[in-house]
N, C-alpha and C positions, 0 to 999 in steps of 0.2 A: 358436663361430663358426669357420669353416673360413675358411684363409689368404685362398685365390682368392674369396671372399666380400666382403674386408675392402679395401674401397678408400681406406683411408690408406697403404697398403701400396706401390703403386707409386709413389703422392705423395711417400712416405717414401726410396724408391730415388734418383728424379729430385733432389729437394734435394740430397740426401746426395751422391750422385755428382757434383751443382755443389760445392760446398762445398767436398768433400773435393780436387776440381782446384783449388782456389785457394788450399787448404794446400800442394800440390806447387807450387807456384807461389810459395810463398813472398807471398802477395796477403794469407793472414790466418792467424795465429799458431797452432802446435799447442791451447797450452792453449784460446784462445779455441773452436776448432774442438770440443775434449771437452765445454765448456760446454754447447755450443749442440746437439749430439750426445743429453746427457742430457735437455735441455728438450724437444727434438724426440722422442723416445720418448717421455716423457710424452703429448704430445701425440698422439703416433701412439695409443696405447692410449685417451685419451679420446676420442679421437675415432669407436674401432672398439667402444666401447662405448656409442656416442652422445649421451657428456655436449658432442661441438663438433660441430660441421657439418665437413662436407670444404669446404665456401666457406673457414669459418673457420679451419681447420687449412692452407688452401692462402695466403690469405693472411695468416695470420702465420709462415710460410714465403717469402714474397717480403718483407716487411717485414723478416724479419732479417738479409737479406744486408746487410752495412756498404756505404757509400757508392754507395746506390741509390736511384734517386731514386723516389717514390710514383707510381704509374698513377694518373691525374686521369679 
């Protein structure tokens, strides 16, 4: 599968770049950010192989930011 193909790709950018401002921010902890980092790859690659949906990869991506509240 070729990159510009693989649409968990830019989903994977967008978190990532949230995230990673609220580690410079001092908002959530280096190691916590490596955690979340490894699980998110996972994800990214199940999902550009189609074992998750991009629904599903987008949201347990807004699910795992700490202290947010769920879209009803």
């Amino acid at each position: 599968m070729r990159i510009a193909d693989n649409k968990a790709i830019p989903i994977y950018n967008k978190y990532y770049k949230r995230y990673a401002a609220r580690v410079r921010v001092k908002q959530i902890k280096e190691d916590a950010f490596k955690k979340w980092k490894y699980q998110v790859i996972a994800l990214r690659d199940d999902c550009a192989d189609g074992k998750i949906t991009v629904e599903e990869y987008i949201q347990w991506m807004e699910d795992s930011f700490p202290n947010r509240k769920p879209k009803t």
